[in-house]
Z-matrix of the N, CA and C atoms (Angstrom, degrees):
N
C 1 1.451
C 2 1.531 1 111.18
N 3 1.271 2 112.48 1 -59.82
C 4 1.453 3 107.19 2 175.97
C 5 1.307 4 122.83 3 -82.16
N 6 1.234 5 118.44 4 159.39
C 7 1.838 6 136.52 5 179.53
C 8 1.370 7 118.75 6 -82.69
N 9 1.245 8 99.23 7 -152.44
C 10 1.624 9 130.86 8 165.21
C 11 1.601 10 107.19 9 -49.41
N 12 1.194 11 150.07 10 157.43
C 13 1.515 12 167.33 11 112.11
C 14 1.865 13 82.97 12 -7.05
N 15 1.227 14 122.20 13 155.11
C 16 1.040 15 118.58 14 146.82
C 17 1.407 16 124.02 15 -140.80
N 18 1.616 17 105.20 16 -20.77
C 19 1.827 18 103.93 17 142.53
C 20 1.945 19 95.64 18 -162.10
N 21 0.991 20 94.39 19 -178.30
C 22 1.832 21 103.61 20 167.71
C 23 2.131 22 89.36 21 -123.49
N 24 1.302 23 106.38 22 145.56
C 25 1.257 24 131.95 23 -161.63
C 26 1.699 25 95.68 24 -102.41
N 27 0.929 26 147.74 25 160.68
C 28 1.798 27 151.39 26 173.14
C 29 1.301 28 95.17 27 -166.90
N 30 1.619 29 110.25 28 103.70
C 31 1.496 30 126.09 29 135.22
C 32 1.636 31 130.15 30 -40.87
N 33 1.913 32 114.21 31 111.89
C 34 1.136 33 94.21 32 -134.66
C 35 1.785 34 68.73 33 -118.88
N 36 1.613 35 130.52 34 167.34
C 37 1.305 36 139.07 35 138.86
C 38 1.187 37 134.72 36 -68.30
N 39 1.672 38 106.43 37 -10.47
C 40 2.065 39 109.46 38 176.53
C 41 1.407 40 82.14 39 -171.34
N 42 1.772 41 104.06 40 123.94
C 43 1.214 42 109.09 41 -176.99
C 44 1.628 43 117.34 42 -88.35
N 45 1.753 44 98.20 43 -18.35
C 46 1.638 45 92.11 44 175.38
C 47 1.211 46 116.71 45 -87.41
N 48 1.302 47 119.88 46 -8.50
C 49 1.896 48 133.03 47 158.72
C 50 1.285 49 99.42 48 -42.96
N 51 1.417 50 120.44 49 -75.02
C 52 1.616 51 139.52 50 -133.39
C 53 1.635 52 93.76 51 -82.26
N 54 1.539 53 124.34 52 -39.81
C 55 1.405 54 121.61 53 -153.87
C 56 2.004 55 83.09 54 -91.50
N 57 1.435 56 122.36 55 -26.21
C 58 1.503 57 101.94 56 -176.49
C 59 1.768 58 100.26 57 -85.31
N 60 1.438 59 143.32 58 -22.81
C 61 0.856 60 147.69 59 172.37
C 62 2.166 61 102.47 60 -40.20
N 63 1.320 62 94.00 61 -72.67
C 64 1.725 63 114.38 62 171.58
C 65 1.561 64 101.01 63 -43.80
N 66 1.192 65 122.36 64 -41.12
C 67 1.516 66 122.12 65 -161.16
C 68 1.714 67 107.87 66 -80.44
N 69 1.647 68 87.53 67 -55.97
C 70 1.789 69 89.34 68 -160.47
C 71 1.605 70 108.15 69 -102.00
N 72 1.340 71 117.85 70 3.25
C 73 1.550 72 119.09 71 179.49
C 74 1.576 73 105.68 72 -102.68
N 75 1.506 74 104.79 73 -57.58
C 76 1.333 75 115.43 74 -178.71
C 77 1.571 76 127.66 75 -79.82
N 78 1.542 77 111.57 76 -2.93
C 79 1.250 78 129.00 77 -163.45
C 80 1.742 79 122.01 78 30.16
N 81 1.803 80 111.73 79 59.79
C 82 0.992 81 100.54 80 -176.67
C 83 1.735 82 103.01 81 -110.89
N 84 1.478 83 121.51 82 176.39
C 85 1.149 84 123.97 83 160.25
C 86 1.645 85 119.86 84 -53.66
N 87 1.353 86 113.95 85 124.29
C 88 1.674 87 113.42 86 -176.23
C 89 1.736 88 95.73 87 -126.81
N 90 1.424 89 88.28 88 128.73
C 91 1.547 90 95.07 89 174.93
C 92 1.615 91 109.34 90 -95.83
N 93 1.085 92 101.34 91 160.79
C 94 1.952 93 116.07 92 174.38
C 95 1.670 94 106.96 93 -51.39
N 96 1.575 95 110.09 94 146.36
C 97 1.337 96 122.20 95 -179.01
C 98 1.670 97 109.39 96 -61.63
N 99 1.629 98 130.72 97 131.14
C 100 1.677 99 110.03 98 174.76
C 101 1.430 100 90.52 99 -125.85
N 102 1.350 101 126.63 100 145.70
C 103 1.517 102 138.55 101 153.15
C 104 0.968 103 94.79 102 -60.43
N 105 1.622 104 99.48 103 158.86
C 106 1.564 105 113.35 104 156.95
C 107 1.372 106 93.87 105 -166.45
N 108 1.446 107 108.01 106 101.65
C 109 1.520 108 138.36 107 -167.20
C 110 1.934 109 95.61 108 -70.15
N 111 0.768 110 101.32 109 -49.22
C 112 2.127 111 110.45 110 177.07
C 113 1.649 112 97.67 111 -41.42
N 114 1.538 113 121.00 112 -47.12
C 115 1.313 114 112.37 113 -158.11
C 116 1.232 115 86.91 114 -121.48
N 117 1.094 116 163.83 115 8.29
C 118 1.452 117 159.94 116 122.81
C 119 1.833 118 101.45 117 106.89
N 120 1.297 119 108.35 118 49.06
C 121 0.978 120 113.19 119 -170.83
C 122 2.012 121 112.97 120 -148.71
N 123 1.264 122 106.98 121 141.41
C 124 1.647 123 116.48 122 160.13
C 125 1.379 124 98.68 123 -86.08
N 126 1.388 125 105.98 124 153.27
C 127 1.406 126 115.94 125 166.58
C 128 1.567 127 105.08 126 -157.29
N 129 1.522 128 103.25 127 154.65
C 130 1.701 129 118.48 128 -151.87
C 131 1.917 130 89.45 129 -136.65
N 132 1.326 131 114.53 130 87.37
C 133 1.844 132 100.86 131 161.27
C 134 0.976 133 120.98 132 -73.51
N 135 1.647 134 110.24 133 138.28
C 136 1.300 135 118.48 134 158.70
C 137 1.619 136 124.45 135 -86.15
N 138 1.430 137 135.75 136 125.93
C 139 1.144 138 109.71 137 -150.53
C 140 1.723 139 94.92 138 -114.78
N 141 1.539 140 118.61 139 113.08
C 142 1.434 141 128.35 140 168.84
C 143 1.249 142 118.16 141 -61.94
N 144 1.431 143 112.48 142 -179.11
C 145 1.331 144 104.31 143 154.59
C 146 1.619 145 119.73 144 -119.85
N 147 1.435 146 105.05 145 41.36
C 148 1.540 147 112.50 146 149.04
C 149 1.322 148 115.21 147 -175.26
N 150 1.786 149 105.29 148 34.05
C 151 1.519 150 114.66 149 141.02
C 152 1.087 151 117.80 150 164.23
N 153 1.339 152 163.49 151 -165.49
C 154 1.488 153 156.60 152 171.90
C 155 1.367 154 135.48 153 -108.06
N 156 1.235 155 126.51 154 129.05
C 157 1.358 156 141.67 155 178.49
C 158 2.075 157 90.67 156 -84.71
N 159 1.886 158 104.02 157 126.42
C 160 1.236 159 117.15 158 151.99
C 161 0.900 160 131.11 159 -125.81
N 162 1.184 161 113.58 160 134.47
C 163 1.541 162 119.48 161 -151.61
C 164 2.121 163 94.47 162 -107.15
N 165 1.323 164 103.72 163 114.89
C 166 0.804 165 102.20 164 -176.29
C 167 2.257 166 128.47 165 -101.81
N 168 1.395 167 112.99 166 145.79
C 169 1.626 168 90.71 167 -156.23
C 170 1.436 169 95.53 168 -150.94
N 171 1.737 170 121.94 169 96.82
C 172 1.354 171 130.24 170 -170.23
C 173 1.910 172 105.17 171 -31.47
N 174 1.272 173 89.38 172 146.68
C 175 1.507 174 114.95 173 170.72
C 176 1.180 175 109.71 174 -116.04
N 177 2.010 176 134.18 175 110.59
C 178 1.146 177 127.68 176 -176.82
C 179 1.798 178 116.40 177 54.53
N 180 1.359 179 96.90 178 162.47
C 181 1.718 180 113.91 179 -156.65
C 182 1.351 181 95.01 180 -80.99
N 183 1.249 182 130.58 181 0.43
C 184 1.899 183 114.69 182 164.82
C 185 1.263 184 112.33 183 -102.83
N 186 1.791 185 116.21 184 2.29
C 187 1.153 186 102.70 185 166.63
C 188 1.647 187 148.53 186 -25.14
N 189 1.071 188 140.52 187 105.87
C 190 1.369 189 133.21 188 176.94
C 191 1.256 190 107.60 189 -48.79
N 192 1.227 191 127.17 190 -43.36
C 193 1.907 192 119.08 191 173.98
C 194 1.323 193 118.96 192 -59.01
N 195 1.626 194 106.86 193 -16.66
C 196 1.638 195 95.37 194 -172.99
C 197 1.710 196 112.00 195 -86.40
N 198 1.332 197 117.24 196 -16.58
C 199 1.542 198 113.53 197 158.46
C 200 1.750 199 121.46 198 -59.01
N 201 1.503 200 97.08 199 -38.78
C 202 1.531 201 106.03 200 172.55
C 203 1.494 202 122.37 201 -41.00
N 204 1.639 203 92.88 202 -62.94
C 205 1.333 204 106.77 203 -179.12
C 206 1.393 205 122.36 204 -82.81
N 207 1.139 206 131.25 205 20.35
C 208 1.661 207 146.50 206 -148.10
C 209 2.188 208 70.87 207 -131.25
N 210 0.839 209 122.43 208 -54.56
C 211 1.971 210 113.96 209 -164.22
C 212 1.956 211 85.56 210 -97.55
N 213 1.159 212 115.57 211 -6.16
C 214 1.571 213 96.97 212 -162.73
C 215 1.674 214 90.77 213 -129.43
N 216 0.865 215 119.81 214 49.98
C 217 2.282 216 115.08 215 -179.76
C 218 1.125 217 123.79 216 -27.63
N 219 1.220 218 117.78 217 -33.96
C 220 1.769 219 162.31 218 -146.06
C 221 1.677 220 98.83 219 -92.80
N 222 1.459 221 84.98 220 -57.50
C 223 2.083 222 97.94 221 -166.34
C 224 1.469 223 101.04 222 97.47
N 225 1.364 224 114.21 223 -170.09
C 226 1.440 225 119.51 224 -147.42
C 227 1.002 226 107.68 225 160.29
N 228 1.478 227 119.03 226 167.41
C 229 1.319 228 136.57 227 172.14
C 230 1.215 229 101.32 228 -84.59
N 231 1.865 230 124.79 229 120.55
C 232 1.600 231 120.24 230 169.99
C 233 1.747 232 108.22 231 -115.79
N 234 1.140 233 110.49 232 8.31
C 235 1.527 234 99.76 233 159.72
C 236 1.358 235 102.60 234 161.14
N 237 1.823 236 93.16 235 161.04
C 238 1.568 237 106.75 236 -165.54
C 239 2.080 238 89.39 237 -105.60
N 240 1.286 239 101.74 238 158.95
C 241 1.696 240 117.72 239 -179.81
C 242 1.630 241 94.28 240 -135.10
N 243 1.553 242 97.41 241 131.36
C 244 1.486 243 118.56 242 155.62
C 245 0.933 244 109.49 243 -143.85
N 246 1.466 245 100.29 244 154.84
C 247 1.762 246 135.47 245 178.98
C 248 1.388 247 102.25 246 -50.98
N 249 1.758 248 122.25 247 141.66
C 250 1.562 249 128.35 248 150.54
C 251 1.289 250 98.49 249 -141.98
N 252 1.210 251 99.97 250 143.45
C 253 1.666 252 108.97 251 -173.68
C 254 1.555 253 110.39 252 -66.84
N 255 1.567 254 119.07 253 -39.20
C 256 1.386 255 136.11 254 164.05
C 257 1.498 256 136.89 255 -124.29
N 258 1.305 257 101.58 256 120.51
C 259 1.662 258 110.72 257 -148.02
C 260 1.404 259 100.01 258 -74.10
N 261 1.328 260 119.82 259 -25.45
C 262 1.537 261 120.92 260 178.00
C 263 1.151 262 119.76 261 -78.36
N 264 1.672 263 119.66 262 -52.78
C 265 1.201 264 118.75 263 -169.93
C 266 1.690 265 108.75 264 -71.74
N 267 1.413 266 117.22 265 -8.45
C 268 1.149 267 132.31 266 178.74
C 269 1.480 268 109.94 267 -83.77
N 270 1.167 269 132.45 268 -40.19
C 271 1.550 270 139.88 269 137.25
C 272 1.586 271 123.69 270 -22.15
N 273 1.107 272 86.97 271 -69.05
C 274 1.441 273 92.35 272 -169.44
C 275 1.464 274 113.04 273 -76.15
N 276 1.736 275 134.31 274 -22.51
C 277 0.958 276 114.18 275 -170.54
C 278 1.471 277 95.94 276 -93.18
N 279 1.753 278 133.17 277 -14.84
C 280 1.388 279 130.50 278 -168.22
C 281 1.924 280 91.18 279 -63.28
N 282 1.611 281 123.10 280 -52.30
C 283 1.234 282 123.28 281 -137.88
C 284 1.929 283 81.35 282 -89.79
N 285 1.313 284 128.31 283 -29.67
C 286 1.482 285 120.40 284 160.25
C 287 1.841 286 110.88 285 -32.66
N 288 1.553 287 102.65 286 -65.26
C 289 1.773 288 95.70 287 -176.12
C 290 1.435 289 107.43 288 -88.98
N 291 1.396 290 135.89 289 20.07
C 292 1.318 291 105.65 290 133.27
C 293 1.852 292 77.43 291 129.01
N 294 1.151 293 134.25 292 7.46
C 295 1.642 294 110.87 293 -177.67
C 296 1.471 295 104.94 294 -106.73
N 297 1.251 296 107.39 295 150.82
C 298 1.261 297 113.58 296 -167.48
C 299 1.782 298 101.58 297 -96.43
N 300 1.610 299 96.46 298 131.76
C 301 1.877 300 111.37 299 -178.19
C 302 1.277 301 92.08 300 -92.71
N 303 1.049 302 120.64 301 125.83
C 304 1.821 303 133.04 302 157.80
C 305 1.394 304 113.98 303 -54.52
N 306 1.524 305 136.94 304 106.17
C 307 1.256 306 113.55 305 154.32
C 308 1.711 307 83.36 306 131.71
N 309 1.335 308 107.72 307 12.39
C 310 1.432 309 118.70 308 -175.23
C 311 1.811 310 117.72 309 59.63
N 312 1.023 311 110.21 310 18.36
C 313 1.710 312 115.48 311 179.15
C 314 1.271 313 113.48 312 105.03
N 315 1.302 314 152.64 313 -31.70
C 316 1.070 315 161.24 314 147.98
C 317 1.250 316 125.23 315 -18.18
N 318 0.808 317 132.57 316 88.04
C 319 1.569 318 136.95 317 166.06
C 320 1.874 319 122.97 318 -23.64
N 321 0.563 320 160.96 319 86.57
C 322 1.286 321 143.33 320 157.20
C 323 1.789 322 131.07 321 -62.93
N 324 1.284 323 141.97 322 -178.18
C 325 1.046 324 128.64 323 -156.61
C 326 1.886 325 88.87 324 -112.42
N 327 1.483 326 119.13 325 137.20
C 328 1.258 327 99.02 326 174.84
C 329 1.342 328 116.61 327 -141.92
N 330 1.395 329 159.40 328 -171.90
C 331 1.342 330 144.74 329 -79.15
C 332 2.061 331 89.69 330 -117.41
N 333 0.767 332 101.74 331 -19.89
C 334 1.860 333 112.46 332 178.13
C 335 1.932 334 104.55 333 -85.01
N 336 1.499 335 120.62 334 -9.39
C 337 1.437 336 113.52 335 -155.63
C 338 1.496 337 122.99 336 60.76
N 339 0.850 338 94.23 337 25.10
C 340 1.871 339 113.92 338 175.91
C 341 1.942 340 119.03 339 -113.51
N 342 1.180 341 106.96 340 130.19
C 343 1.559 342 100.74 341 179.14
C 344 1.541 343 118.67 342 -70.21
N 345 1.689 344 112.05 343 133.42
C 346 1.476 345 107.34 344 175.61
C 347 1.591 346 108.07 345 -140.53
N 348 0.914 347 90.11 346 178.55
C 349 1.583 348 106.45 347 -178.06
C 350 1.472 349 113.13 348 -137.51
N 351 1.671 350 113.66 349 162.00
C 352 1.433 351 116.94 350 -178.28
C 353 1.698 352 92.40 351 -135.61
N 354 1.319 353 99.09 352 132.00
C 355 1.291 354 131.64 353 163.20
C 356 1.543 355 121.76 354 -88.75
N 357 1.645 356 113.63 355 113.68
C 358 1.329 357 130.43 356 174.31
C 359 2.191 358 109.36 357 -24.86
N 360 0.941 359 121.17 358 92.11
C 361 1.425 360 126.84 359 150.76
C 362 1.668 361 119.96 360 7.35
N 363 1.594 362 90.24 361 -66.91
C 364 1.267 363 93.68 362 -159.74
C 365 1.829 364 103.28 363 -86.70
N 366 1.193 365 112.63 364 -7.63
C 367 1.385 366 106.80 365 174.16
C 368 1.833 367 102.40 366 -86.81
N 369 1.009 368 114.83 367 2.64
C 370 1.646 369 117.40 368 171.14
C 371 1.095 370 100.32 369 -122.16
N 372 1.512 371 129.97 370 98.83
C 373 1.683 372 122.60 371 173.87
C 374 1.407 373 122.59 372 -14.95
N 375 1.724 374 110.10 373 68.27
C 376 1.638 375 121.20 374 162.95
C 377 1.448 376 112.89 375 71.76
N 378 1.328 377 105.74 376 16.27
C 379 1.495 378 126.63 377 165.88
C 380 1.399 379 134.50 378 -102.95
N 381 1.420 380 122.31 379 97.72
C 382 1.164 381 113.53 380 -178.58
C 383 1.219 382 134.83 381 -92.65
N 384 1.214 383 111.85 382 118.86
C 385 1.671 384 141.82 383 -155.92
C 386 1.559 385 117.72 384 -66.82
N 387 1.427 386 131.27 385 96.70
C 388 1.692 387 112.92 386 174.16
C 389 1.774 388 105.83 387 -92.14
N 390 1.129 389 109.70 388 163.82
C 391 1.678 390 93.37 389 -174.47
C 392 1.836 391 80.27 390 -154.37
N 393 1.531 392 100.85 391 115.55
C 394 1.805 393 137.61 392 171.92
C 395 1.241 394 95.22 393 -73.62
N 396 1.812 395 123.00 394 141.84
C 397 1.145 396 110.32 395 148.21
C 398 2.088 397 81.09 396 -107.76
N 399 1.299 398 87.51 397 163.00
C 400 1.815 399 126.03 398 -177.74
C 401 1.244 400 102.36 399 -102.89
């Protein structure tokens, strides 16, 4: 079912810290900051050359990152993303064996203009799962 890596996500405390850190230490490609009011989040890619670092940086006080970073000060890795060729049939057969889709199954649109989904943590050993369709 799943693909390629398609980035690892890092909850960051200052996003123009973290994206010049990537830029001017590591000399990698850093893309421009984008909202994305749906997931209550800024996000900054780093672009590899065989997949992406996102640097992730709450949007407003209901942010979901700001609980992250409220147990994590530091930041962290808050989730891994892979490729599925089909975001539905990929839905429906995860919540068939028993894992729970966040957001009740539904796809939403997310930071690429591509539909994804998040998979319950704890049904992935404390890993929370985004899943791209391509």
């Amino acid at each position: 079912m799943i693909g390629r890596l398609n980035h690892v996500a890092i909850a960051v405390p200052d996003l123009e810290a973290a994206a010049a850190q990537y830029r001017d230490m590591l000399g990698a490609n850093v893309g421009a900051p984008q909202e994305e009011p749906d997931h209550g989040v800024t996000v900054v890619f780093i672009e590899l050359p065989n997949t992406k670092i996102e640097l992730l940086y709450p949007l407003g006080e209901d942010s979901p990152i700001n609980g992250f970073l409220e147990k994590n000060p530091s930041g962290g890795i808050h989730h891994v993303c892979y490729e599925v060729d089909d975001i539905h049939a990929a839905s429906k057969q995860l919540i068939e064996k028993g894992a729970r889709v966040l957001g009740g199954g539904a796809p939403k649109i997310g930071a690429h203009g591509k539909p994804v989904l998040f998979l319950h943590p704890k049904d992935f050993n404390g890993t929370l799962i985004e899943l791209e369709q391509v």
